[in-house]
C-alpha positions as CSV (number, residue, x, y, z in Angstrom):
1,X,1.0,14.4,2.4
2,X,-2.0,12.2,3.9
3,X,-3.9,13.5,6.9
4,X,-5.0,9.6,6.6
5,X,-5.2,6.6,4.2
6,X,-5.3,3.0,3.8
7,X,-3.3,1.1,1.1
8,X,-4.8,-2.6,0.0
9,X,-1.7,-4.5,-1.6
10,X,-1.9,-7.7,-3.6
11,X,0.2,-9.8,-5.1
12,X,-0.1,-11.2,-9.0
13,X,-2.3,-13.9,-8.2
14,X,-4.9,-11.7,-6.2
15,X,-4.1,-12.8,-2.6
16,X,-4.0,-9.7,0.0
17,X,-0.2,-9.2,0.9
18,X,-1.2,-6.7,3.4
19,X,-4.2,-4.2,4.2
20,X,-3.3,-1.4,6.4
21,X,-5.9,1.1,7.5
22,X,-5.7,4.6,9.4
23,X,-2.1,5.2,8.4
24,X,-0.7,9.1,8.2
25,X,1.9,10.7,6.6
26,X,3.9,9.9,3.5
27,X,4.9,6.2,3.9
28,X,2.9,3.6,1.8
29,X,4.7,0.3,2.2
30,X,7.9,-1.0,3.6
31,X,7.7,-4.4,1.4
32,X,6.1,-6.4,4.3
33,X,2.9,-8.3,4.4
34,X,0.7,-8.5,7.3
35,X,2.7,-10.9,9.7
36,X,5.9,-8.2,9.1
37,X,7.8,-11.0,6.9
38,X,9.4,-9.3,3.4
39,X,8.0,-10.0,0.6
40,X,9.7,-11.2,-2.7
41,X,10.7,-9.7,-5.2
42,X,8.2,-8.8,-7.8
43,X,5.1,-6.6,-9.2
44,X,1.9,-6.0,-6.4
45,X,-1.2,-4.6,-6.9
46,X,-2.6,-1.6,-4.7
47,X,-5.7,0.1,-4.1
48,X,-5.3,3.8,-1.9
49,X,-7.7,5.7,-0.3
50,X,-7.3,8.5,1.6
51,X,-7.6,12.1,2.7
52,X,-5.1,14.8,2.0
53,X,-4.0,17.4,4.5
54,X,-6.0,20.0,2.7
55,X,-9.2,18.1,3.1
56,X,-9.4,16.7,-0.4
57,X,-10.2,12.9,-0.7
58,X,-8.5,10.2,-2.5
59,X,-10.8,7.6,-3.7
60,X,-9.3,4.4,-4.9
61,X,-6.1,5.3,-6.7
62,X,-4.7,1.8,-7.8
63,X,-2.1,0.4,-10.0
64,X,1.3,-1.3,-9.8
65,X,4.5,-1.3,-7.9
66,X,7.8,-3.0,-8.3
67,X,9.3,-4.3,-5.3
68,X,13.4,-4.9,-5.5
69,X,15.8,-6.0,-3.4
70,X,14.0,-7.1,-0.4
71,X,14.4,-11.0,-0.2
């Protein structure tokens, strides 16, 4: 679980879906973009970094995820 993070997500043609920044917890992304509209079906792009509840930090984990189902 995150003490805090912030998730960068883009879609396949680079444009910043949404950026969200002093989060907690264990949610990463409802399938919203920044103005809370879904977004469609497809692969995104994310970049994490955070800080774990033990104190260890997460720099820049990024890779893919498959959104289905939401439009």
């Amino acid at each position: 679980i995150f003490d805090s993070f912030e998730i960068l997500i883009q879609n396949r043609w680079g444009n910043v879906v949404t950026d969200q920044k002093n989060l907690t917890g264990i949610n990463m992304w409802d399938g919203t973009d920044n103005g809370n509209e879904k977004c469609h079906d497809g692969v995104y792009f994310y970049q994490l970094t955070g800080t774990l509840n033990d104190g260890v930090t997460v720099l820049k984990k990024a890779g893919y995820v498959t959104l289905i189902g939401s439009k």
